[in-house]
C-alpha positions as CSV (number, residue, x, y, z in Angstrom):
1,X,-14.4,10.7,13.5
2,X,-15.3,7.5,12.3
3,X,-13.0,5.1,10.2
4,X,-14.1,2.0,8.2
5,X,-10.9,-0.2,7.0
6,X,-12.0,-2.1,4.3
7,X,-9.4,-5.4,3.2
8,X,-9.1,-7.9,1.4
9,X,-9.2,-11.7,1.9
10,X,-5.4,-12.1,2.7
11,X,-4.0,-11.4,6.2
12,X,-1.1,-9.8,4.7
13,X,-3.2,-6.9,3.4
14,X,-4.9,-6.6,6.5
15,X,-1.9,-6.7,8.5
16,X,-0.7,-3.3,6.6
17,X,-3.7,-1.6,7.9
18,X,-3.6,-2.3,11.8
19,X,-1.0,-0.1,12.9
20,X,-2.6,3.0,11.2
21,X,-6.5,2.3,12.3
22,X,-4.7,1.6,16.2
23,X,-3.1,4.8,15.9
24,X,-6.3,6.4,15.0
25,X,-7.8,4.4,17.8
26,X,-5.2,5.7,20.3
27,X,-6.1,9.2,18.9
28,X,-9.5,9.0,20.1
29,X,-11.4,7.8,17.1
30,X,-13.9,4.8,16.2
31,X,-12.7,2.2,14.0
32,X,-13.9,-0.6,12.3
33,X,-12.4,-2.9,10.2
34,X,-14.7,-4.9,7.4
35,X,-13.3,-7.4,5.2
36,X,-15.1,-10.9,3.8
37,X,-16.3,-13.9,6.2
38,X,-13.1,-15.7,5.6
39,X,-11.1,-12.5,7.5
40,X,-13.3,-12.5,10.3
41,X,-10.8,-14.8,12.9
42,X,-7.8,-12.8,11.3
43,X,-9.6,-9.1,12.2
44,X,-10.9,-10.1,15.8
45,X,-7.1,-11.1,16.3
46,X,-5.7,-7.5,15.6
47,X,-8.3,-6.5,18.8
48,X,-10.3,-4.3,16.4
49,X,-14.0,-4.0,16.0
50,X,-14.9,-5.9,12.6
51,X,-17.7,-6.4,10.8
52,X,-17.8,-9.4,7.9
53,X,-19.2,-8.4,4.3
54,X,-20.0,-10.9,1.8
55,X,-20.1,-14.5,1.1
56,X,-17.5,-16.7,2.5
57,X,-14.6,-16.9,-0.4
58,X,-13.8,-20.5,-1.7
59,X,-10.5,-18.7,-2.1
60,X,-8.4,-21.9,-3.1
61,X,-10.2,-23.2,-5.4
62,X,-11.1,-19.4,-7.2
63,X,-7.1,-18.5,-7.0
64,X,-6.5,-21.9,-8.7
65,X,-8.9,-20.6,-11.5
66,X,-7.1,-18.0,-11.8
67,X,-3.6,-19.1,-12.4
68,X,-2.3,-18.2,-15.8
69,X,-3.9,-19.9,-19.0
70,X,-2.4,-21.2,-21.9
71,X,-3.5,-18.0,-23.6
72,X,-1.1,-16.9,-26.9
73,X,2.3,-15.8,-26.2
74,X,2.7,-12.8,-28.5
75,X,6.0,-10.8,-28.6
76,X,5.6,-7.2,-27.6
77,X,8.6,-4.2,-28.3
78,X,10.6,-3.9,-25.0
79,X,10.3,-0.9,-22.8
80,X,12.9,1.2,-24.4
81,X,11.3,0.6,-27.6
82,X,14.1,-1.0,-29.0
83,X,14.4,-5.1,-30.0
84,X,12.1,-7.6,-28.7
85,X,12.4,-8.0,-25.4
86,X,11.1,-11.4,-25.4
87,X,7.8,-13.6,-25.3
88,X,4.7,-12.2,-23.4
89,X,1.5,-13.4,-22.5
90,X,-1.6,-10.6,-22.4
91,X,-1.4,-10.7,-18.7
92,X,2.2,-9.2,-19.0
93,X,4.1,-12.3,-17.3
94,X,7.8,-12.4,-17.9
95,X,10.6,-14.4,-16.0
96,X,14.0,-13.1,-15.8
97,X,15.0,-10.1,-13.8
98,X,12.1,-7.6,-14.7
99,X,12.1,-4.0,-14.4
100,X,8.7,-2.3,-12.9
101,X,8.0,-1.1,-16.9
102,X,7.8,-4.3,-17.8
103,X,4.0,-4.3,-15.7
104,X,1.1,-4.4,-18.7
105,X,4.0,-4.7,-21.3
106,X,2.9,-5.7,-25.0
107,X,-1.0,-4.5,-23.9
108,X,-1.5,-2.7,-20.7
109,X,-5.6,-2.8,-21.5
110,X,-5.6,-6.7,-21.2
111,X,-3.8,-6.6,-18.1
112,X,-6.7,-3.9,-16.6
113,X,-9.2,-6.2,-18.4
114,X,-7.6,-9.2,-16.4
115,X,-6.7,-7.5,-13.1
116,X,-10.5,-6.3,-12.8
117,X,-12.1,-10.0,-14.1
118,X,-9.5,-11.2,-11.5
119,X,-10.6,-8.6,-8.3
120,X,-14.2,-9.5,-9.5
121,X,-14.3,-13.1,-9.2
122,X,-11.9,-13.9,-6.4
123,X,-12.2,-11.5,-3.9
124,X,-15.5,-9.0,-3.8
125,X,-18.9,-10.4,-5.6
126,X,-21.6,-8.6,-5.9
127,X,-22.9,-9.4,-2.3
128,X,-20.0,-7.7,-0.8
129,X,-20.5,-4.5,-2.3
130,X,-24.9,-4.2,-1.1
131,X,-23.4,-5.7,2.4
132,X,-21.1,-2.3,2.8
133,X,-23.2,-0.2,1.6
134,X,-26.3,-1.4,4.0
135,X,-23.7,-1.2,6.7
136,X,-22.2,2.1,6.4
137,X,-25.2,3.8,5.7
138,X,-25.9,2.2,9.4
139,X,-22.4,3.0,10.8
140,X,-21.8,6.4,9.0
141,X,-18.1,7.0,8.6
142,X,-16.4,9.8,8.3
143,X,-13.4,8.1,6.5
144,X,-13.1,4.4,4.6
145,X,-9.5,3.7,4.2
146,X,-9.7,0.7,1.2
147,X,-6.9,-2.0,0.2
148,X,-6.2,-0.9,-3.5
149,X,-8.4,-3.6,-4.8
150,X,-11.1,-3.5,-2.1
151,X,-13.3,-1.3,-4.6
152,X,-16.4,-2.1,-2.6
153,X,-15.5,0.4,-0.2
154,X,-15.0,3.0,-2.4
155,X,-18.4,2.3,-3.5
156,X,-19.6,2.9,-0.3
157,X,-17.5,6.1,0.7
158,X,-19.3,7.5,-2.2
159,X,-23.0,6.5,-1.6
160,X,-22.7,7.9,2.7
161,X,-20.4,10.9,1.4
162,X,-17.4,9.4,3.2
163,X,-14.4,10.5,2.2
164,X,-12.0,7.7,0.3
165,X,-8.1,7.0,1.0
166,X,-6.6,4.0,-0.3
167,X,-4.0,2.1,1.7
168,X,-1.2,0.0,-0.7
169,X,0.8,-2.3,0.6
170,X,3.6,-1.5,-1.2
171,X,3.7,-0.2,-5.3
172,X,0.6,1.4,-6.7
173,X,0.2,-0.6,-9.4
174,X,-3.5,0.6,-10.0
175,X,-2.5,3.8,-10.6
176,X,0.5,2.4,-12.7
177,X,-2.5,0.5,-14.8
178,X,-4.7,3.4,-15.1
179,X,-2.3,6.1,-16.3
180,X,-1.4,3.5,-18.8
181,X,-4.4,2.7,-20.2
182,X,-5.7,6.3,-19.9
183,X,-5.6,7.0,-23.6
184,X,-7.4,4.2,-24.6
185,X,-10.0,3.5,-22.3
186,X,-12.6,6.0,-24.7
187,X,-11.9,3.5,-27.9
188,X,-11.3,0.1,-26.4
189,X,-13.9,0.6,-23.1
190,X,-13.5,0.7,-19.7
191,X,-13.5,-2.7,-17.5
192,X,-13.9,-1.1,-14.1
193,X,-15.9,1.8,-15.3
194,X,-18.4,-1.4,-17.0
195,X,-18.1,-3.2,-13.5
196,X,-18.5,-0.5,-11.0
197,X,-20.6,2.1,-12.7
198,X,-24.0,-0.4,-12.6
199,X,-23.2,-0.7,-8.8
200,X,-23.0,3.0,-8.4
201,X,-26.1,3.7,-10.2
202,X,-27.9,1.7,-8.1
203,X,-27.4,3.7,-5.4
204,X,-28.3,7.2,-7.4
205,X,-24.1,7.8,-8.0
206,X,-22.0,7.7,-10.9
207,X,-18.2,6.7,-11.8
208,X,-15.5,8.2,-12.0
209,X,-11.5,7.7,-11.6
210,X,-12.4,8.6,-7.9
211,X,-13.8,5.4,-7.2
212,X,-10.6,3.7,-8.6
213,X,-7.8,5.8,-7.1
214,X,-9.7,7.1,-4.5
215,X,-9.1,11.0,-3.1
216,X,-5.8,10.2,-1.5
217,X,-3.7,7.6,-1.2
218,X,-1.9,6.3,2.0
219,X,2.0,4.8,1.1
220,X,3.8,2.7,4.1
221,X,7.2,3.0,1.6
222,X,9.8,4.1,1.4
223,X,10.4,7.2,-0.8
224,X,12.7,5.4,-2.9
225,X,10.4,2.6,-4.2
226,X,9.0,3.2,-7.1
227,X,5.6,4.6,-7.6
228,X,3.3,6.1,-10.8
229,X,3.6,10.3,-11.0
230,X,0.7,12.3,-10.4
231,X,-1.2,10.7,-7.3
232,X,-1.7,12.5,-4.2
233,X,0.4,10.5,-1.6
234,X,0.6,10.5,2.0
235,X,4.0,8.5,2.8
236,X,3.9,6.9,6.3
237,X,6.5,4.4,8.3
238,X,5.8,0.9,7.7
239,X,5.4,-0.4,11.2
240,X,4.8,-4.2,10.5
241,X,2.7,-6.3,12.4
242,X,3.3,-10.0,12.1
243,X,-0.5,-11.1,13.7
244,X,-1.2,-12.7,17.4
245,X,1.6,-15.1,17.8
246,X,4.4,-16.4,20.7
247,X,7.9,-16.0,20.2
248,X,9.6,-19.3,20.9
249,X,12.6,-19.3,23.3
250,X,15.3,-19.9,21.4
251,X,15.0,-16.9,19.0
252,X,15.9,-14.6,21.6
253,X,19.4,-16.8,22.2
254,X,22.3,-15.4,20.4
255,X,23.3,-18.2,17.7
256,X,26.3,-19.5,17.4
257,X,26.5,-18.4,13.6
258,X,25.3,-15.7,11.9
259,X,21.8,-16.1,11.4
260,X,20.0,-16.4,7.9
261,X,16.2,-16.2,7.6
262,X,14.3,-17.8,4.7
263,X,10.5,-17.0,4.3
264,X,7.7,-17.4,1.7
265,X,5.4,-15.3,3.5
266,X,1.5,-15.7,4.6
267,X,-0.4,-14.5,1.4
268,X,0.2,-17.6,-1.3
269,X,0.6,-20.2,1.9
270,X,-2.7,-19.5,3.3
271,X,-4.1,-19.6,-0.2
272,X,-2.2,-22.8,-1.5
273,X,-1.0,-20.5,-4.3
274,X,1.8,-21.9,-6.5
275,X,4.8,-19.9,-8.4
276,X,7.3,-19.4,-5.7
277,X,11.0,-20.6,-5.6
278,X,12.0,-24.1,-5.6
279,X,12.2,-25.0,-1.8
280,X,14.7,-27.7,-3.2
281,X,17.0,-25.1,-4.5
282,X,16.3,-22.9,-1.9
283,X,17.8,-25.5,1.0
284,X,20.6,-26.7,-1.4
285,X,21.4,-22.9,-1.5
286,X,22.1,-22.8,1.7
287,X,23.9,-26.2,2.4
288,X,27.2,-25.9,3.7
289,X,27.2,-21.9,4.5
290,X,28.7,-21.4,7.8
291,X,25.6,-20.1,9.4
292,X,22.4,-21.4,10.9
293,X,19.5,-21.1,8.8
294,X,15.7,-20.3,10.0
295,X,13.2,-21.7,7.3
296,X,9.5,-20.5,7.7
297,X,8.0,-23.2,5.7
298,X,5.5,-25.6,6.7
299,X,5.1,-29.2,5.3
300,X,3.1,-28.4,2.6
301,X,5.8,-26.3,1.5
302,X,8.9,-28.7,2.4
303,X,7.1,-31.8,0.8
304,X,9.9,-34.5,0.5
305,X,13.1,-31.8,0.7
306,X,15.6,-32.9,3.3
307,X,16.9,-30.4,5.5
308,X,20.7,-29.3,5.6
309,X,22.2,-29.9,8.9
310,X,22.8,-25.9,9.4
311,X,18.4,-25.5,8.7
312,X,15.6,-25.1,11.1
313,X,11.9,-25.6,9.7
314,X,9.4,-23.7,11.9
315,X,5.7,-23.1,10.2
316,X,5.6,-19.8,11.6
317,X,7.8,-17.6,13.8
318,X,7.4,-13.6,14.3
319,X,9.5,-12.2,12.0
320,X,9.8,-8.7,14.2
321,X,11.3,-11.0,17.0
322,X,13.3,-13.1,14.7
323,X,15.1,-10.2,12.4
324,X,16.9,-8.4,15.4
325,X,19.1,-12.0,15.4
326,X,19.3,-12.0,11.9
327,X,22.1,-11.0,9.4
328,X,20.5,-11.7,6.0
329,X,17.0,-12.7,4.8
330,X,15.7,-14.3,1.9
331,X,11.8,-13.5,0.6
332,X,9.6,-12.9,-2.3
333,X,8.5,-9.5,-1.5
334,X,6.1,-9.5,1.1
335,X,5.5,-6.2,2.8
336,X,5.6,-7.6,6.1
337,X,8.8,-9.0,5.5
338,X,10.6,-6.4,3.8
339,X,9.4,-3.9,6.5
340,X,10.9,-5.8,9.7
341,X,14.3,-6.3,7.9
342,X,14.6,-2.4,7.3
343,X,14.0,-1.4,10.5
344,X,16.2,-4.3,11.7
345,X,18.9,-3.0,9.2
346,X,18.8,-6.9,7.9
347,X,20.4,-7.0,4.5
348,X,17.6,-8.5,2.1
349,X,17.6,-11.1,-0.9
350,X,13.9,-10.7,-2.8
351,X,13.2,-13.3,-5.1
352,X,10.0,-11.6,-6.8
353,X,6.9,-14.8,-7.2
354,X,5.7,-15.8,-10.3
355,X,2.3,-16.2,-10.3
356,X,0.4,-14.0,-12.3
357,X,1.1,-10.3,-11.7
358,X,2.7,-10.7,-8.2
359,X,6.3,-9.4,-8.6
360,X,4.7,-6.0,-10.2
361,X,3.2,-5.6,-7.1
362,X,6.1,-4.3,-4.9
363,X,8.9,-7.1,-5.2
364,X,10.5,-5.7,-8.2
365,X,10.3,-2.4,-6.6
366,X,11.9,-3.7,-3.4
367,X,14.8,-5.9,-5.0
368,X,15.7,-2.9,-7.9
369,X,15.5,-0.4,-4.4
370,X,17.7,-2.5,-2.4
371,X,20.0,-2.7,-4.7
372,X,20.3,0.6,-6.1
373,X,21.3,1.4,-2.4
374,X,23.4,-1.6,-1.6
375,X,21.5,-2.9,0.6
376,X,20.2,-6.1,-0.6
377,X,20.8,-8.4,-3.9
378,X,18.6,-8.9,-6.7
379,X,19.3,-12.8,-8.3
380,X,16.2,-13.3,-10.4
381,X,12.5,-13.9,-10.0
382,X,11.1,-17.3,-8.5
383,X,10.6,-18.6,-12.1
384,X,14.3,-18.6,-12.8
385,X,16.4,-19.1,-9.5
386,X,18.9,-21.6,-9.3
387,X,20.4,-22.7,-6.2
388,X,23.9,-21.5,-6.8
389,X,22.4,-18.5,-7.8
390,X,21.0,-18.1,-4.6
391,X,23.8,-19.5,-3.2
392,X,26.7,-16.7,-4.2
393,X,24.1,-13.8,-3.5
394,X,24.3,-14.8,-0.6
395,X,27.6,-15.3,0.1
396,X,28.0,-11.7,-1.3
397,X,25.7,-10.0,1.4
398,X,27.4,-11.8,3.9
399,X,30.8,-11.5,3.0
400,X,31.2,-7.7,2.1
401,X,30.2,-5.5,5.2
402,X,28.9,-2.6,2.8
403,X,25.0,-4.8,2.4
404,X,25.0,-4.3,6.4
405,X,26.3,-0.8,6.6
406,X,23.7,0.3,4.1
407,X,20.8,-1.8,5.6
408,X,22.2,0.6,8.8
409,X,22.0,4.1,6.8
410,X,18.3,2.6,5.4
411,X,17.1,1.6,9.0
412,X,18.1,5.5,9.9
413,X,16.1,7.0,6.8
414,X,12.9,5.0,7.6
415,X,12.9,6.1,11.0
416,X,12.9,9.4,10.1
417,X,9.6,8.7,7.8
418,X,6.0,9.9,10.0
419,X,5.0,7.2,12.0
420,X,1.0,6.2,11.8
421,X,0.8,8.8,14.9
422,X,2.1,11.4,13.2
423,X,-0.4,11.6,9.7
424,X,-3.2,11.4,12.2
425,X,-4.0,14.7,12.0
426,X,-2.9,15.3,8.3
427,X,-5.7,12.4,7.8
428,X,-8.0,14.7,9.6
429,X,-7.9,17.6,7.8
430,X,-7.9,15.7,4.5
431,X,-11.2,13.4,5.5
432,X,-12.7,17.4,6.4
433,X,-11.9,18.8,3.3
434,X,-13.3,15.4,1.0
435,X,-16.4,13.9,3.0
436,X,-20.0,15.6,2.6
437,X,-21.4,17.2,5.2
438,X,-24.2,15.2,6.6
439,X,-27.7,16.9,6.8
């Protein structure tokens, strides 16, 4: 067969998708990965064939556009349909310690309306879309495998008669949007139906939810995160890939205290994206813990904080080399992230972001999971984290031994998920039974 990954312009995104088109690789098929201009160093690191679609993404300065308004706060019934819950813009944004529900509260439809302006303007103009299309009509896959919001491949599975998987990166909250807005989509119109279906019928194809949720759907989670009912999933082990990258010396020294890692992840860094924690409170958090402290932020991110004697500051360092050392970590949710510490059996803290729609996107899902299973603490979203907050979480995960004897019984269940080996031939059968037969 052949298989076209389609991404998005964050390395994050793409870094879900490597171990799964290698194993289809190893397997003995072609693989190509296409994503826009500003992915094209990022792809030829992961030692894939790639192909660039698109015009090149001012993606700082359209991200900054996109940062919440000053649109109306209205107030909206809570999800158990009992008192207020609280204020809420039409994007959905809350603070506090949200509950996956809470994702489109008060008006799902503006939050589809602003998801799909959002996908439109940022990531995949219309150049993108006539760019993939040209090219897989040339390549002719058997199979495009799409990031949830890389729609422009779903647009070209349909015009070669490719069959169409989605990959997430963590909850499906697509699907989550869609099955909420389902009812009303006749009356109040259809925002991805208005900007896909001229695209389509360009090409001599029409819309339908298809080209949303695609035929399948590929999920690297874990069974016990959170995702909509009624969606044909294919669950597969999270194997994360950090990038190209050496591991410094002293990470693979034993420390002389237990070892705490702090991250921000890749996605909001590379894009100089606001609405994460404090680094202030972050650093004072950790000030006078007994243990050693690795902090992956840059000097961007540091600014004018002044490091605790017990804190490193390293830019980057791979986390799948750093987490074996580790006995707690501290993130916002990143996939990456939260995949190394299970299958290092790391006890977690996620501190979901704030910007825009972010913590619907899988760190709510993670933080509730974790905890649920005692594996990890939940102390609030970025918005709303204080320092000694932060601080006695902490202290908790490190102090009782049940966080690191759960993280253990976790690390055990995720092995036992299919590895990205394993669903090759499930993937197979299903791109048989979906793609057209070719004249």
């Amino acid at each position: 067969m052949r298989i076209l990954f389609v991404t998005n312009p964050f390395r994050a995104h793409l870094y879900v998708q490597v171990p799964l088109a290698w194993a289809l690789r190893g397997a003995g098929h072609e693989v190509c990965v296409a994503g826009p201009p500003d992915m094209a160093e990022a792809i030829a690191h992961t030692g894939l064939p790639g192909v660039s679609v698109g015009e090149v993404l001012a993606l700082e300065e359209k991200m900054a556009q996109a940062a919440p308004s000053d649109a109306p706060i209205r107030m909206a019934q809570g999800a158990s349909g009992g008192e207020p819950a609280g204020p809420c813009d039409p994007r959905g944004l809350r603070t506090g310690k949200s509950v996956q529900s809470d994702y489109g509260w008060g008006d799902p439809h503006i939050e589809l309306e602003d998801f799909t302006a959002g996908v439109r303007a940022v990531f995949f103009p219309d150049s993108a879309f006539e760019d993939l299309v040209e090219f897989a009509r040339a390549w002719r896959p058997d199979l495009i495998v799409t990031d949830p919001t890389a729609f422009p491949g779903a647009v070209a599975a349909r015009v070669v008669g490719a069959a169409h998987a989605r990959m997430l990166w963590s909850v499906d909250r697509v699907a989550q949007l869609r099955a909420a807005c389902r009812p009303r989509l006749g009356a109040e119109g259809d925002p991805m139906r208005d900007w896909l279906q001229p695209i389509l019928e360009r090409h001599g194809c029409g819309f339908d939810e298809e080209t949303v949720l695609g035929q399948w759907t590929i999920s690297p989670s874990p069974p016990w995160i959170w995702q909509p009912e009624g969606m044909h999933y294919l669950p597969v082990r999270n194997m994360a890939f950090n990038g190209p990258s050496i591991t410094p010396r002293w990470v693979h020294e034993r420390p002389a205290r237990r070892r705490v890692c702090i991250t921000q992840g890749l996605s909001h860094r590379d894009a100089t994206i606001g609405g994460g924690s404090s680094t202030h409170d972050l650093l004072e958090a950790v000030a006078g813990l007994d243990v050693e402290v690795i902090a992956t932020l840059n000097a961007d991110q540091l600014g004018s904080a002044t490091l605790p004697d017990n804190v490193r500051a390293v830019d980057f360092v791979p986390l799948n080399s750093l987490l074996p050392t580790c006995s707690a970590l501290v993130h916002e949710g990143g996939t990456g992230a939260f995949a190394g510490a299970l299958e290092h059996a790391v006890p977690q803290i996620v501190v979901p972001n704030d910007f825009k729609v972010e913590k619907w996107g899988g760190p709510l899902a993670m933080a509730h999971g974790l905890e649920r299973r005692g594996a990890g603490v939940y102390v609030g979203n970025s918005g709303t984290l204080t320092a000694d907050a932060l601080h006695d979480g902490l202290k908790l995960l490190l102090e009782d031994p049940s966080y690191a004897e759960n993280a253990a019984r976790i690390r055990t269940e995720v092995r036992m998920m299919p590895s990205p080996n394993d669903i090759v031939p499930a993937l197979e059968k299903l791109t048989a039974e979906h793609r057209v037969p070719r004249p």
